[in-house]
Phi, psi and omega in degrees: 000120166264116210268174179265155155290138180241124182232149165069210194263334168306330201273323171300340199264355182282303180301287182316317161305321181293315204280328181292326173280353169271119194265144194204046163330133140239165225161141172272355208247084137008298143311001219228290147012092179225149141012124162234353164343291209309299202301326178296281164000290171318302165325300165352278190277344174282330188273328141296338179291314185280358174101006170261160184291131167217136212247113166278105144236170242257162182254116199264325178254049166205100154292147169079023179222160198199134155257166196265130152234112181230122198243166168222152188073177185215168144128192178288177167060211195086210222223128150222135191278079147331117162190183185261148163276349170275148163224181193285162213259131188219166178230096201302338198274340160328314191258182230228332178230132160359117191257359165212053123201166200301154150224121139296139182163132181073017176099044201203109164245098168316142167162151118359060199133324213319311184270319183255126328242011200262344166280039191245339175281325175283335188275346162321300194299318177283001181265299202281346169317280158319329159296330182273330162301006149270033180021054186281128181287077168310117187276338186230172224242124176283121167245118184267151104275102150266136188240179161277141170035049154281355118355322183226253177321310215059035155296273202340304186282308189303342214236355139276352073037295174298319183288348186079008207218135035253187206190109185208121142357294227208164154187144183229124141298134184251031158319125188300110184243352179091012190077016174271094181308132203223123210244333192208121174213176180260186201260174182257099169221125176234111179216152178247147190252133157253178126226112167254123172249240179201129189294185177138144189324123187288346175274029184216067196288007181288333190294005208192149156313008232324135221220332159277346144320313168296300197294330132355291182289333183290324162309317201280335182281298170292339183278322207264354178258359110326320173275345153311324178252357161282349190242005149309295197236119200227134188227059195308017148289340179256158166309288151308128209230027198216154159268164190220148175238115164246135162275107213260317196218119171241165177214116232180130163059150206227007182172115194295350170251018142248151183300120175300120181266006185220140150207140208236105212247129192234151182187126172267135166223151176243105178296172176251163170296157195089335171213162214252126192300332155333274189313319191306306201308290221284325175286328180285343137333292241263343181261336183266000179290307213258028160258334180301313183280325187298291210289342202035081187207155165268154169218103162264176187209120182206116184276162200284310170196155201280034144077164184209145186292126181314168136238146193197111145217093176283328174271050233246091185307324183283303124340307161273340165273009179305294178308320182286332183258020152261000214012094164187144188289147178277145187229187178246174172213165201266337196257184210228142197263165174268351169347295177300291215293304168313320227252322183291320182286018165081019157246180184281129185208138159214181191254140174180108186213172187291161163103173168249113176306329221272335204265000179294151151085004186234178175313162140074043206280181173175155188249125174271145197290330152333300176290008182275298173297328163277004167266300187308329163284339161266358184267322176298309209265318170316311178296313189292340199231348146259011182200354172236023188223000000 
């Protein structure tokens, strides 16, 4: 590839277009599915240009996927600038703008990606670009990350994690937070209930299992252990300030005059920090086990994908100077991060990026340009104070 240099604002807004146009879907839906290589690839070589080293590896449970790491400077501590390579799944006829390519307008750059996450890679690039023409002496080491499938799995983040790397003092995700530093958000469980019973002619129920029937009690069981845990656990930090279950999907029987023989529960909850997705999965075994035996039915539990973890880091070195070059109190959010993986591997981490989460996962998504210089200027200040002081 002969990538171009991108300097000054053409370049950023130039940069920011090459990234939107390379699509780069993740999906548990196979056909849906894509690559994130060009976009790594790209990343690769722009970053290469400014003097860093970059190390690709390969996503072992995603083929055709990779994360990025890429450094300048050596030693302990330092810094790593974090985000995803992916987005969500779009339906081009929804918009209104091209959804892979930048469109300006009205102070607004429209795109696929713009806020979650890939113009958080051109404004890295517009902070440090200018800063590495000054042969500047890293005492401690800039690390850029780019993942994979944060979108679906987080295997990117789970498959770094595992490797034990990267290894930084700090880290900041640049998840669209409005430039508010976010300190806390809550966990991720997406899980199915099955249940088989056995089918047979509805004028006769001795002939058959109802399985929908079972599941009827399974519901009744989860709603009162949601309510059970609201009124165990509260945070008033979050807007929502309770965890929560949502019952998203059932599926179940094939015809009103036979005994339903399948039935199928799909349902998500978001915990508060403090309590552990382990546990919740195991009482909820331990209260639906015994619907199994009345009913004579089988009953599994099985997650959807393996689930992601609260973040809290309220004692935080990093949260406060976050706070300080942002003038804003660090707050929590509801939507949930790669934040935990970083946070295992042993830095101080928090989330902080240009954009609106609110404007993520939909049609016309767009980053307001208004968040472009003071994103470039808290990035600029992060670098100077974790890695050049």
């Amino acid at each position: 590839m002969n990538t171009p240099h991108f300097k000054g604002t053409s370049g950023f807004l130039s940069l920011f277009d090459h990234l939107l146009n390379l699509p780069t879907v993740s999906s548990a839906i196979p056909t849906l599915n894509q690559s994130n290589l060009p976009v790594i690839n790209l990343l690769a070589e722009v970053f290469e240009q400014i003097g860093f080293s970059c190390e690709l590896i390969p996503v072992s449970e995603s083929p055709q996927k990779a994360n990025l790491i890429a450094t300048i400077g050596a030693g302990p501590g330092g810094l790593v600038l974090s985000g995803h390579t992916d987005t969500v799944p779009f339906d081009e006829a929804l918009w209104t703008h091209d959804p892979l390519k930048l469109t300006q307008k009205d102070d607004r750059l429209y795109g696929l990606g713009s806020s979650d996450m890939k113009g958080f890679f051109a404004v890295i690039y517009t902070a440090l670009e200018p800063l590495l023409k000054q042969d500047l002496k890293f005492k401690q080491p800039l690390i850029i990350l780019a993942t994979a499938d944060e979108e679906s799995s987080m295997n990117g983040a789970r498959a770094l994690a595992k490797l034990g790397k990267p290894k930084a003092r700090y880290a900041v995700i640049g998840e669209p937070t409005g430039l508010i530093p976010v300190n806390m958000h809550k966990s991720i469980m997406m899980e199915t209930i099955r249940i088989q019973g056995q089918s047979g002619h509805s004028s006769n129920p001795a002939l058959g299992k109802n399985a929908l029937e079972a599941m009827h009690e399974v519901i009744t069981v989860l709603l009162n252990f949601r309510k059970q845990l609201q009124a165990d656990y509260q945070n008033p930090h979050f807007a929502v300030d309770i965890p929560t279950m949502n019952l998203g999907a059932i599926h179940g029987g094939d015809n009103p005059n036979r005994i339903c023989g399948h039935c199928e529960l799909e349902f998500d909850l978001r915990l508060l920090p403090g309590m552990a997705n382990d546990s919740i999965r195991e009482n909820i075994m331990k209260l639906i086990k015994p619907i199994a035996s009345k009913h004579q039915t089988e009953i599994s539990l099985t997650s959807l994908f393996p689930g992601l973890e609260a973040f809290d880091n309220q004692d935080s070195e990093l949260v406060k100077i976050a706070e300080k070059l942002t003038g804003h109190s660090a707050m929590s959010v509801a939507f949930g991060t790669e934040a935990p993986f970083l946070q295992e591997l042993g830095m101080d981490t928090i989330v902080l990026g240009p954009g609106s989460i609110d404007l993520a996962h939909q049609p016309n998504e767009y980053m307001a340009l208004d968040q472009v210089k003071p994103a470039i200027s808290i990035i600029q200040d992060l670098v100077k104070r974790c890695c050049l002081t």
